[in-house]
C-alpha positions as CSV (number, residue, x, y, z in Angstrom):
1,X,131.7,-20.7,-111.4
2,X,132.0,-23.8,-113.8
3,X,131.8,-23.1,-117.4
4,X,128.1,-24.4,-118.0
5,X,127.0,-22.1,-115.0
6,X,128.7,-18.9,-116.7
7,X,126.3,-19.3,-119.8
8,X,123.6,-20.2,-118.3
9,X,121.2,-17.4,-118.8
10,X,122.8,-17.2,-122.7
11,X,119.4,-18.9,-124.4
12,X,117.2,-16.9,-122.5
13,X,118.9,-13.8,-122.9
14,X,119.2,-14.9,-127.1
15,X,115.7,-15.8,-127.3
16,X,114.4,-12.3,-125.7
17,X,117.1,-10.4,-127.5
18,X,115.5,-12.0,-131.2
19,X,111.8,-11.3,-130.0
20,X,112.7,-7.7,-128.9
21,X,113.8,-6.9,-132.3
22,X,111.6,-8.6,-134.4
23,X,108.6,-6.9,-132.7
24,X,110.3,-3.9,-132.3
25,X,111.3,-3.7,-135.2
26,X,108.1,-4.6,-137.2
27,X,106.3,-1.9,-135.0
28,X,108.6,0.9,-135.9
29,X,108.0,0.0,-139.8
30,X,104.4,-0.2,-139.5
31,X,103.8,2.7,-137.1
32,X,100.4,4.1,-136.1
33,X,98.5,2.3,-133.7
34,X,100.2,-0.7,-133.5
35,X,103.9,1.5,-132.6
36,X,101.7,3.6,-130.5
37,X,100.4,0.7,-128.5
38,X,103.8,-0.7,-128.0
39,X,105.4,2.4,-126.9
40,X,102.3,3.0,-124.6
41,X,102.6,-0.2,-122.8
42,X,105.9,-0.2,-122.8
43,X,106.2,3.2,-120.4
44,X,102.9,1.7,-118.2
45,X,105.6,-1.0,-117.6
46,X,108.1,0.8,-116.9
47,X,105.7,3.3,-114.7
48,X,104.9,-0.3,-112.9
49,X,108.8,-0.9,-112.6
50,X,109.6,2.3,-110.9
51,X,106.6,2.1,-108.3
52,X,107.6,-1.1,-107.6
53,X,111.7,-0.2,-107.1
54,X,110.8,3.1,-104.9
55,X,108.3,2.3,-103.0
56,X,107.8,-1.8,-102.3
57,X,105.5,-1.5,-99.7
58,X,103.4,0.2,-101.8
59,X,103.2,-2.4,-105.0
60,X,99.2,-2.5,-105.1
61,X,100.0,1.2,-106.6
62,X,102.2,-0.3,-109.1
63,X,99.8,-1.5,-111.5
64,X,97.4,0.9,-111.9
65,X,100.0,3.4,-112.6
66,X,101.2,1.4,-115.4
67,X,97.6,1.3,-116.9
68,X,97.4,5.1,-116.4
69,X,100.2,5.8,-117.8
70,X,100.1,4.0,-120.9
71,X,96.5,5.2,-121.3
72,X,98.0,8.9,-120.7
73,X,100.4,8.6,-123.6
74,X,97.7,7.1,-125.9
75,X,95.4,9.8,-124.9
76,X,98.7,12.8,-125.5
77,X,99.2,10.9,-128.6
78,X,95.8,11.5,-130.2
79,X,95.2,14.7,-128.8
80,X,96.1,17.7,-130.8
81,X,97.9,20.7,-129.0
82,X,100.1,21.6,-126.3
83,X,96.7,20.5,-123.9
84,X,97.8,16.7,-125.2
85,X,100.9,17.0,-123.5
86,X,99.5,17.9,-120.0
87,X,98.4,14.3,-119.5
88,X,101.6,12.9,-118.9
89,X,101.9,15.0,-115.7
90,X,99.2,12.9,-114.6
91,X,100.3,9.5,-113.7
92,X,103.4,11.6,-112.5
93,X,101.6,13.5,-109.7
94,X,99.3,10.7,-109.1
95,X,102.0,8.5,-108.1
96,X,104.2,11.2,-106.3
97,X,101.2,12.2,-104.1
98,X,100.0,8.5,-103.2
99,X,104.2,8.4,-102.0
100,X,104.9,9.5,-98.1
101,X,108.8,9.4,-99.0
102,X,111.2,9.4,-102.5
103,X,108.3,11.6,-104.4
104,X,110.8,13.6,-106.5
105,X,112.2,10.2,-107.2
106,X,109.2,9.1,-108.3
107,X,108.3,12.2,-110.1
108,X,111.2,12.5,-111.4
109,X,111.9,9.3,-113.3
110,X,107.8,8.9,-113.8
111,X,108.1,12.5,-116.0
112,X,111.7,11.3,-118.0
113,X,109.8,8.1,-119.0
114,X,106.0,9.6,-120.1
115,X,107.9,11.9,-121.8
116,X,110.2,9.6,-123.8
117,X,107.6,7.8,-124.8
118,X,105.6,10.5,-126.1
119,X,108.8,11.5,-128.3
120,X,109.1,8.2,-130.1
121,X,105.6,7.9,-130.9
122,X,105.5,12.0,-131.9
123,X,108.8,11.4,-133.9
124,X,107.6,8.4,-135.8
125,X,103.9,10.5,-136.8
126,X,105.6,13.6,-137.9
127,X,109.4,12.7,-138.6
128,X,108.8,9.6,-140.3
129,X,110.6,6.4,-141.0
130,X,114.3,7.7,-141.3
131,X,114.5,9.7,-138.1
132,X,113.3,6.5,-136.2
133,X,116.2,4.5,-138.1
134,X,118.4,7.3,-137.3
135,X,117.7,7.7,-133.4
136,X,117.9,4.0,-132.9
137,X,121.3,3.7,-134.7
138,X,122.9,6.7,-132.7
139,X,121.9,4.6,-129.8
140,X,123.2,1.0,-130.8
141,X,126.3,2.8,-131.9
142,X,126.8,4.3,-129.0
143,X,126.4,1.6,-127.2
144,X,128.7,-0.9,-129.4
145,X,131.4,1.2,-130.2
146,X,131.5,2.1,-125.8
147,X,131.6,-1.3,-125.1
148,X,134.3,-3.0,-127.5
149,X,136.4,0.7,-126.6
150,X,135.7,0.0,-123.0
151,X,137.0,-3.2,-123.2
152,X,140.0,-2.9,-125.3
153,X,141.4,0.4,-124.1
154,X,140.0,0.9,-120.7
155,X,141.9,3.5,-118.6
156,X,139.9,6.2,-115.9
157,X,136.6,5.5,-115.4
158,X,133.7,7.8,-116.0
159,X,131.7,7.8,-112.9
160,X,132.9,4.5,-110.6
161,X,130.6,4.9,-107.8
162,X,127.5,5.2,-109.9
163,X,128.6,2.6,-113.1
164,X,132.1,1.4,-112.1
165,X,132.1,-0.5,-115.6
166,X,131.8,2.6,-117.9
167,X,135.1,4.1,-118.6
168,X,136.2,7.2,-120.3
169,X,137.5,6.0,-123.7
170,X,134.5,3.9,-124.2
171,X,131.9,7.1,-123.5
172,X,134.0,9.4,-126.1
173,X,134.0,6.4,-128.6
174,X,130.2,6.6,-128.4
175,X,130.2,9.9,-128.8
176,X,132.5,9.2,-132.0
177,X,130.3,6.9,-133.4
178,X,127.2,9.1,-133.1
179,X,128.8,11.7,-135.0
180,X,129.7,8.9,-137.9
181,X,125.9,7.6,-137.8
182,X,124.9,11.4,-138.1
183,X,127.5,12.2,-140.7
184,X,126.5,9.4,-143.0
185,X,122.2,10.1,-142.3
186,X,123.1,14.0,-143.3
187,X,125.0,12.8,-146.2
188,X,122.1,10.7,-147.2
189,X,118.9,12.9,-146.7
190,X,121.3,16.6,-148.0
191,X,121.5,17.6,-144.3
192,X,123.9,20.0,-142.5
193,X,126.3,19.7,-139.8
194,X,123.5,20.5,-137.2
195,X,122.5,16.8,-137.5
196,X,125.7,15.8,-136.2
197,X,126.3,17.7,-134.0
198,X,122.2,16.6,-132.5
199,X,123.4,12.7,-132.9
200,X,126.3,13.5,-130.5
201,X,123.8,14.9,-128.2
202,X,121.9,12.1,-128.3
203,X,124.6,9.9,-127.4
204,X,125.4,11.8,-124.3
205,X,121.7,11.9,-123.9
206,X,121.7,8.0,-124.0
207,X,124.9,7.6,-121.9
208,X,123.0,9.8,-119.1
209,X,119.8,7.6,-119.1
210,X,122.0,4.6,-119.0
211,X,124.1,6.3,-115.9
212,X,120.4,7.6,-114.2
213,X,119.0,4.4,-114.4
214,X,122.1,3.0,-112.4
215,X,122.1,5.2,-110.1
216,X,118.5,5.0,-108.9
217,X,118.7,0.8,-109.0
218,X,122.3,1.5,-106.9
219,X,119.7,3.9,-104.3
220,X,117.0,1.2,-104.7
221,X,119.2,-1.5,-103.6
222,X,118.1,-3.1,-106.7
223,X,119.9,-5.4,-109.0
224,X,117.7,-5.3,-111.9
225,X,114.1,-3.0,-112.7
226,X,112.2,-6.1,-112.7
227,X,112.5,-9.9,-114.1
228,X,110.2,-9.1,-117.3
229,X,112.4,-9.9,-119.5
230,X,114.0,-13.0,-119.4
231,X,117.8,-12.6,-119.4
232,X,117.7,-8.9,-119.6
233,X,116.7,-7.4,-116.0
234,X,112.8,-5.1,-116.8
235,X,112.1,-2.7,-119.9
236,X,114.3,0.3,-117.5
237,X,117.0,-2.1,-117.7
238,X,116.8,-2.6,-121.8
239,X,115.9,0.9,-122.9
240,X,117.0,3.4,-120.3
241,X,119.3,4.8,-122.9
242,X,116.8,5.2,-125.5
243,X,114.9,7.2,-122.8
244,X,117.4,9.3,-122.5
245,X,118.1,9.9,-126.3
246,X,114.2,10.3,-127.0
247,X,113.9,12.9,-124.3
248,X,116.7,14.5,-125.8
249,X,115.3,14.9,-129.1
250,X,112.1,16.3,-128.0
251,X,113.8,19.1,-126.2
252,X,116.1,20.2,-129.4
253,X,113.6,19.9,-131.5
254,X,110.2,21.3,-129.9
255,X,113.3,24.6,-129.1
256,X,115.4,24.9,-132.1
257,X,113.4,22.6,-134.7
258,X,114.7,20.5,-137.2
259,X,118.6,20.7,-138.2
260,X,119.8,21.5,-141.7
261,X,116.4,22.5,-142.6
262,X,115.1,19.2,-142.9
263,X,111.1,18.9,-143.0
């Protein structure tokens, strides 16, 4: 491959990377309906990505999924109650039921994904501010400090059938670097070790959506989730691992609350 070929897809890829955080970014400082709407559409996407990898004969489905779903997290979102929360099962079981074959696929990646979502925009209502900053950092840092550890030190790798790129010194040196992100955030806001000890879970939380979403492309025969965004593969592709560390956090924290007593 000549050099010019090799960096081909550099400016797109650049150009997507900049809008992603600028209107990420503003959308998590603003919050309230405009993060809500974002998150929203961004799982009815993903919803249309997955319909669309497991079942391609079936891609009329696809869309209307994604409008479901991102209408089901809206709707959870308003809601009060543990009632709210029932809504995501419905673009899940919708889906799965229109499926003759990969349903618990379908169901299973559908549910992760509705249920992500719902934790970012629940976080940013009742957590505030800081705990977005903080989740999004374990994740970045995770990610960095695996890559540039993967790189230099390489050595066994973590799962080579499923992600033969990941290897075992760049997974610990995420889990590392979540604990440093969590040590300085508890150091900041007068929290305990418990917030720690949460960011490393998050970062194995992260690693594992970043390994699921792999292995279900690898199943699918897929390269990428879907060409939505230019450069990057779909919105699976980009933010499988925040999936995973959203999920995460919701399950800690709706069974053992907040850490260190924070409020």
């Amino acid at each position: 491959m000549s050099s010019a070929g090799r960096w081909a897809d550099l400016m797109p890829r650049l150009i997507s990377a900049i809008v992603m955080v600028l209107l990420g970014g503003w959308a998590v400082w603003r919050g309230g309906v405009v993060f809500d709407l974002l998150i929203a559409a961004s799982c009815g996407g993903m919803i249309w990505e997955l319909m669309r990898m497991v079942a391609p004969d079936r891609q009329g489905l696809a869309l209307p999924l994604g409008v479901l779903s991102m209408g089901a997290v809206l709707a959870a979102a308003l809601m009060a109650g543990n009632w709210a929360v029932c809504l995501l099962f419905v673009p899940a079981i919708v889906g799965a039921a229109a499926l003759s074959a990969r349903r618990a696929i379908y169901l299973g990646f559908a549910l992760w994904a509705l249920f992500a979502a719902y934790a970012f925009i629940w976080m940013r209502s009742a957590l505030g501010l800081d705990w977005m900053i903080w989740l999004i950092s374990v994740v970045v840092a995770t990610d960095i400090a695996g890559y540039f550890a993967g790189k230099i030190f390489g050595g066994p790798k973590f799962w080579p059938r499923v992600s033969p790129k990941k290897t075992w010194s760049g997974t610990s040196a995420g889990w590392a670097a979540a604990a440093v992100v969590g040590a300085v955030f508890a150091a900041q806001a007068s929290l305990g070790f418990g917030v720690i000890m949460l960011s490393v879970l998050v970062s194995m939380a992260s690693q594992a959506g970043d390994v699921a979403e792999s292995a279900l492309k690898r199943k699918m025969g897929v390269k990428d989730s879907s060409g939505l965004i230019p450069g990057h593969g779909g919105l699976f592709d980009r933010f499988d691992g925040m999936l995973g560390a959203a999920a995460m956090v919701l399950m800690v924290l709706s069974l053992w609350g907040l850490p260190g007593g924070a409020t």
